[in-house]
C-alpha positions in Angstrom: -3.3 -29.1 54.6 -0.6 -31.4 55.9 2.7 -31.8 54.0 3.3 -35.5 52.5 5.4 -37.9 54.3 8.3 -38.9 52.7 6.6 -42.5 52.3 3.3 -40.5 51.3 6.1 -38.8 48.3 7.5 -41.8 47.7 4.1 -43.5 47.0 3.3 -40.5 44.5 6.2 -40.7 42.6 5.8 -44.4 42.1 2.4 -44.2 40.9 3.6 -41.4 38.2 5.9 -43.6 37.1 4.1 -47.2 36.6 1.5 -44.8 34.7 4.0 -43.4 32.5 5.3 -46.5 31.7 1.6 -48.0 31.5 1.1 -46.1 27.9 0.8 -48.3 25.0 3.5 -47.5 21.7 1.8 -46.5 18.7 3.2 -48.0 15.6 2.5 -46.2 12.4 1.5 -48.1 9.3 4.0 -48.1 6.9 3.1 -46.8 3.7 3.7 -48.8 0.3 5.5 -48.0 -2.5 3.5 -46.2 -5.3 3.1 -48.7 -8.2 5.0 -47.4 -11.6 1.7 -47.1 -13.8 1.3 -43.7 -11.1 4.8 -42.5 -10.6 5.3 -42.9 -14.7 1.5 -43.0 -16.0 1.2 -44.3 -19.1 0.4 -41.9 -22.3 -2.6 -42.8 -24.0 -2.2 -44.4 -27.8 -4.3 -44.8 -30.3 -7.0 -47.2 -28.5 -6.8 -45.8 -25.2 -7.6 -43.0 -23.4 -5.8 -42.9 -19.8 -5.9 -41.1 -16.0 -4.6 -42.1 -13.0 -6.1 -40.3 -9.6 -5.8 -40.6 -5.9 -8.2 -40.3 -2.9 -9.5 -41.6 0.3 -11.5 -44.7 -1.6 -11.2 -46.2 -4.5 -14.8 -44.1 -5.7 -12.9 -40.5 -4.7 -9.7 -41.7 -6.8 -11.5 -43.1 -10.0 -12.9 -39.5 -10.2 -9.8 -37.8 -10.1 -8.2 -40.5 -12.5 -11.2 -39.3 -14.8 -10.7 -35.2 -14.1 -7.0 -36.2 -15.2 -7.9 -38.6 -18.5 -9.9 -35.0 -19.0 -6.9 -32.5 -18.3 -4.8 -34.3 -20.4 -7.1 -34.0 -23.4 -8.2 -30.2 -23.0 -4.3 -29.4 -22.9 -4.2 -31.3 -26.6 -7.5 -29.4 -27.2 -6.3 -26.2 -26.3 -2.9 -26.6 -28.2 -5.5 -26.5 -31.4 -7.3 -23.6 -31.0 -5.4 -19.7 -31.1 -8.8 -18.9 -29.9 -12.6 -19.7 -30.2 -16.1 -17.6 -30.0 -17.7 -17.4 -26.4 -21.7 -15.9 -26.6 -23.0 -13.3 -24.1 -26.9 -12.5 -23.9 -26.1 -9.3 -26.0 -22.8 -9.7 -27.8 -19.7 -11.6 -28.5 -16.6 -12.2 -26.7 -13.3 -13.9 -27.3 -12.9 -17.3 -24.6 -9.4 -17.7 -24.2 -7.2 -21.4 -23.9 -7.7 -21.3 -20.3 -11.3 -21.3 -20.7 -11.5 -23.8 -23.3 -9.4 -26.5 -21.4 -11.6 -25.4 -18.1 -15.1 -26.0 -20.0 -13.1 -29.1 -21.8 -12.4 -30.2 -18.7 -15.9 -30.4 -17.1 -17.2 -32.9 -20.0 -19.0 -36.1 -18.4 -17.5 -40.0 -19.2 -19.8 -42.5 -18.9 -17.8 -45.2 -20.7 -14.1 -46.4 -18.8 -12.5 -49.2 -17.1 -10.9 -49.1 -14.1 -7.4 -50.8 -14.8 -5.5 -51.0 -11.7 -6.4 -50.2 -8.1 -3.5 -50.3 -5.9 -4.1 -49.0 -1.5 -1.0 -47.1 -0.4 -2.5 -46.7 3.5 -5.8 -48.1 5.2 -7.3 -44.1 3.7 -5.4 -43.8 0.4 -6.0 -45.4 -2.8 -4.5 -45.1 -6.2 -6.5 -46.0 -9.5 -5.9 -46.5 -13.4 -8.1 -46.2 -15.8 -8.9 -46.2 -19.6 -11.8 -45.4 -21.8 -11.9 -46.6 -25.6 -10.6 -43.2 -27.8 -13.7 -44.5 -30.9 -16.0 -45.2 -28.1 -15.2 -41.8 -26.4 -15.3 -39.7 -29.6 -18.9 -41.7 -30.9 -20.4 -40.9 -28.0 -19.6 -37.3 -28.2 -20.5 -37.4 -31.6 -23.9 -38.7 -30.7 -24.6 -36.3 -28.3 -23.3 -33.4 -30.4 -26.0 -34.3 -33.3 -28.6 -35.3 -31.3 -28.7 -32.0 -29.2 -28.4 -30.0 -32.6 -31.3 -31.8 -34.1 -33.2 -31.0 -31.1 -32.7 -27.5 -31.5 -33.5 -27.4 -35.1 -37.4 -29.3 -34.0 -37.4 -26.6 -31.2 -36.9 -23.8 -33.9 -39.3 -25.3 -36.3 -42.0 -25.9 -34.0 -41.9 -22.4 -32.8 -42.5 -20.3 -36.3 -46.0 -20.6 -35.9 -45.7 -18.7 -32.4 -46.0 -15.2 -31.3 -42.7 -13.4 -31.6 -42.4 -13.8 -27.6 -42.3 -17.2 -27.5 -40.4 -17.1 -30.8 -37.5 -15.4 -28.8 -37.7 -17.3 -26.0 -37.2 -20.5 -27.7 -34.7 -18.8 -29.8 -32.8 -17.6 -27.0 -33.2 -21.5 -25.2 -31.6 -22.9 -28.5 -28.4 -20.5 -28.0 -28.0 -21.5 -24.7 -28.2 -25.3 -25.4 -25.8 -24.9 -28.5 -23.8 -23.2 -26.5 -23.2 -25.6 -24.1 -22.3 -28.2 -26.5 -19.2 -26.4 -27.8 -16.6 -28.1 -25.0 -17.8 -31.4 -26.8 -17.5 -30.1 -29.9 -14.1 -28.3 -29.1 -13.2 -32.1 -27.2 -14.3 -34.2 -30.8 -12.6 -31.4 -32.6 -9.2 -31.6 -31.0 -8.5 -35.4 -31.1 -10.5 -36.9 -33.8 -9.8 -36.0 -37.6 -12.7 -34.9 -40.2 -14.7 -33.6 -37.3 -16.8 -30.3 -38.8 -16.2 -27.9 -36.0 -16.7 -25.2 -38.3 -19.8 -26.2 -39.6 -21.0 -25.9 -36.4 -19.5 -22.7 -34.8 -21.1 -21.0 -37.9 -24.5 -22.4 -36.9 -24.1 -21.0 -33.3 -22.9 -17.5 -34.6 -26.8 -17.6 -36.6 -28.3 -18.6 -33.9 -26.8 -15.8 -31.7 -27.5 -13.1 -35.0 -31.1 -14.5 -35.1 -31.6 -13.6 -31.2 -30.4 -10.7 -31.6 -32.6 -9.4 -34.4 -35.5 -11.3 -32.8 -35.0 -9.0 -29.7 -34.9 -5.6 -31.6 -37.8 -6.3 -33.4 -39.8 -6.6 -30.3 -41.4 -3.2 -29.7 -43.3 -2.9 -26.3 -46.4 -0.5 -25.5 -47.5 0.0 -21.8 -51.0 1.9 -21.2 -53.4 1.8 -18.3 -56.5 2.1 -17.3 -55.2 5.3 -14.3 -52.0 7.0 -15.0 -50.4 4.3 -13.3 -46.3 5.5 -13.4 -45.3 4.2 -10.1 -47.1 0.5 -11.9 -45.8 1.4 -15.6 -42.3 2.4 -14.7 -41.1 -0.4 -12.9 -41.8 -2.6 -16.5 -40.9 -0.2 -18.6 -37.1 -0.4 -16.5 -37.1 -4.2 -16.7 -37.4 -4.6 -20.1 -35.4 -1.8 -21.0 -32.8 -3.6 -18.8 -33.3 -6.7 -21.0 -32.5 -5.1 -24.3 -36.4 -4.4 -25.5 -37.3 -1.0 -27.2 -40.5 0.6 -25.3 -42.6 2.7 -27.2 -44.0 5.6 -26.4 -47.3 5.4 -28.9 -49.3 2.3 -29.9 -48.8 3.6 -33.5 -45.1 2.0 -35.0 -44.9 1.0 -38.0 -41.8 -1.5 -37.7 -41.1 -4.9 -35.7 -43.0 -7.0 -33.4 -45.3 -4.9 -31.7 -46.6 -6.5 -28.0 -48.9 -4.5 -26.0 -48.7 -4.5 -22.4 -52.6 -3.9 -20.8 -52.5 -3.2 -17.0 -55.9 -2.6 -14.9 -55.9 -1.3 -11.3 -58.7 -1.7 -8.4 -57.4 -0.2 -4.8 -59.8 -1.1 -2.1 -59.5 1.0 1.4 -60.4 -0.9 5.2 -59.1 -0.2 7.9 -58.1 -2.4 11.4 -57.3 -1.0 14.8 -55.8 2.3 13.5 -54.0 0.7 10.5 -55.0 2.2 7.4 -55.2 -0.9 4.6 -54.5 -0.4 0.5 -55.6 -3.6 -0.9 -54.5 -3.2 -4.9 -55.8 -5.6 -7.4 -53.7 -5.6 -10.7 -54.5 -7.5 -13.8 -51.9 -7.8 -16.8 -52.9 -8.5 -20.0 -50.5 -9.0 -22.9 -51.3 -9.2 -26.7 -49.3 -9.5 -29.8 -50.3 -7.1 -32.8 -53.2 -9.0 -34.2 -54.9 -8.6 -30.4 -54.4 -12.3 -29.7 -53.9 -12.5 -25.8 -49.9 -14.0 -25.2 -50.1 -13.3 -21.7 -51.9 -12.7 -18.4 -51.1 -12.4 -14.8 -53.4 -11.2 -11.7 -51.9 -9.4 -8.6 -52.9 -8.5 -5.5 -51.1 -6.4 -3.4 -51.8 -4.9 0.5 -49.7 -1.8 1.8 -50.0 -0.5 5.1 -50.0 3.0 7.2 -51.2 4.9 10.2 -51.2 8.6 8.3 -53.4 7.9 5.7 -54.7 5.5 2.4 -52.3 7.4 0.1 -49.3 6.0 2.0 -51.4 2.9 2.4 -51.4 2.8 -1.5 -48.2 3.7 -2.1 -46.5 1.0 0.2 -48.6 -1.8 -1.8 -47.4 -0.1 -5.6 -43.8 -0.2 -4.4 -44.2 -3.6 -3.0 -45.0 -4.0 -7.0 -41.8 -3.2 -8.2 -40.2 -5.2 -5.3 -41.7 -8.0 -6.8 -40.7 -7.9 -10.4 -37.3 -7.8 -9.2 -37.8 -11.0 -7.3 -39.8 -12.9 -9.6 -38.7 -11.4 -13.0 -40.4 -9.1 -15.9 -41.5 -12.6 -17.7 -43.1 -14.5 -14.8 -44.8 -11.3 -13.8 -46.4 -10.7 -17.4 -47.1 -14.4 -17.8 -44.8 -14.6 -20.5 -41.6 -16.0 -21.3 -39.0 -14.0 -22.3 
């Protein structure tokens, strides 16, 4: 390669230079002040509820507006309550101020105004809003009653069922009580005359009727083979959902349910591959005999040493499956 000329250098540098000095300035927007309603929001009174929030639109900032309307409410809520009654599927345990103002927290507004919008930068927006305190509370108050009332129809409606479905719905109503108490802890903390204890004692029935509901419920497995690697895999799943399994048809106490299973293994076989085809059918009854339940399986296992692993890789595809599926949709029950 031949060295540059000094004109050649010369020429270089020149061309560096004009392109250096070609490049545009970049001006920065300046941002604008925040407004005084954000640095110094305003407290809420007796009217109005009040949030301010920011984000990259005005949509994103109105939400945080409303997550702050909320925080500032479940901080007042939690200031009334030492502590409050949390429900597990088998027992009680104590839910702590952090948890109420999280739950709190997490309740929906549908009624608010936005107030103020004010754009700091082309991607940042502030916002104010309000939402009527009577308004707010009513509509809590609403939804409160109307999902109680529910549950009583649901309870109602299901005396006349087996003690299964009794359960299930029972269970269902805990769960939907449940999650009404942040509304009911929410109406309880900033509205006076509210009966929050009315309705915590109705949720601790509810959870003392599940529980009763569930001992009573005795189960019996039998088969038409000595089917343990087919009975043991439903005896463990409801045993790990609380039930008592009976060892004889014959018990004298609770809600006996009787669990039926039939087995049919066909036996081909295809290029060397030994086939188990296993055909399963699940009958449940409550004590009268009335059928509460049914469920048909079918099963294939594989092997090259023989039908007896053939089987045995279908039955343990069995068990596979009510751990996938659950005890209940196996059965054809709910539980």
């Amino acid at each position: 390669m031949r060295p540059l000329t000094k004109f050649g250098l010369c020429i270089l540098i020149s061309s560096v230079l004009l392109g250096c000095s070609s490049k545009r300035d970049i001006t920065l927007q300046p941002t604008t002040e925040l407004p005084e309603w954000y640095t110094s929001p305003p407290a809420n009174d007796g009217q109005w509820l009040k949030g301010v929030g920011s984000g990259k639109s005005v949509q994103a900032a109105t939400q945080e507006a409303l997550n702050d309307l909320l925080a500032r409410l479940s901080v007042r809520v939690e200031s009334q309550f030492s502590s409050a009654m949390s429900y597990s599927s088998h027992g009680f345990k104590e839910t702590t101020k952090s948890q109420i103002r999280s739950e709190v927290a997490n309740i929906r507004i549908s009624n608010y105004d936005v107030v103020a919008t004010h754009q700091l930068r082309f991607d940042q927006y502030v916002v104010l809003i309000r939402s009527d305190r009577k308004q707010f509370i009513r509509s809590l108050a609403d939804e409160i009653s109307s999902g109680f009332k529910s549950i009583g129809h649901a309870l109602t409606e299901a005396k006349a069922d087996n003690p299964v479905k009794r359960y299930r719905v029972t269970q269902q109503a805990l769960l939907d009580a449940k999650a009404l108490m942040p509304s009911i802890w929410m109406v309880s903390g900033i509205a006076r005359g509210f009966d929050a204890e009315g309705y915590r004692k109705y949720v601790l029935s509810l959870h003392s009727e599940q529980e009763n509901q569930r001992r009573n419920l005795v189960f019996y497995l039998s088969s038409n083979f000595d089917d343990q690697p087919l009975l043991q895999p439903i005896r463990n799943a409801l045993t790990d959902e609380g039930f008592v399994v009976a060892k004889t048809r014959l018990v004298n106490f609770g809600d006996l349910v009787s669990i039926e299973l039939k087995r049919e293994s066909l036996y081909s076989e295809y290029s060397g591959i030994q086939i188990a085809t296993v055909n399963i059918t699940l009958d449940t009854r409550d004590r009268q005999g009335n059928v509460i339940g049914s469920q048909y399986l079918s099963l294939k296992g594989h092997a090259t040493q023989g039908y007896a692993l053939a089987e045995s890789d279908a039955l343990n595809k069995f068990a596979a499956l009510i751990e996938q599926e659950g005890i209940e949709k196996i059965l054809g029950i709910g539980l």
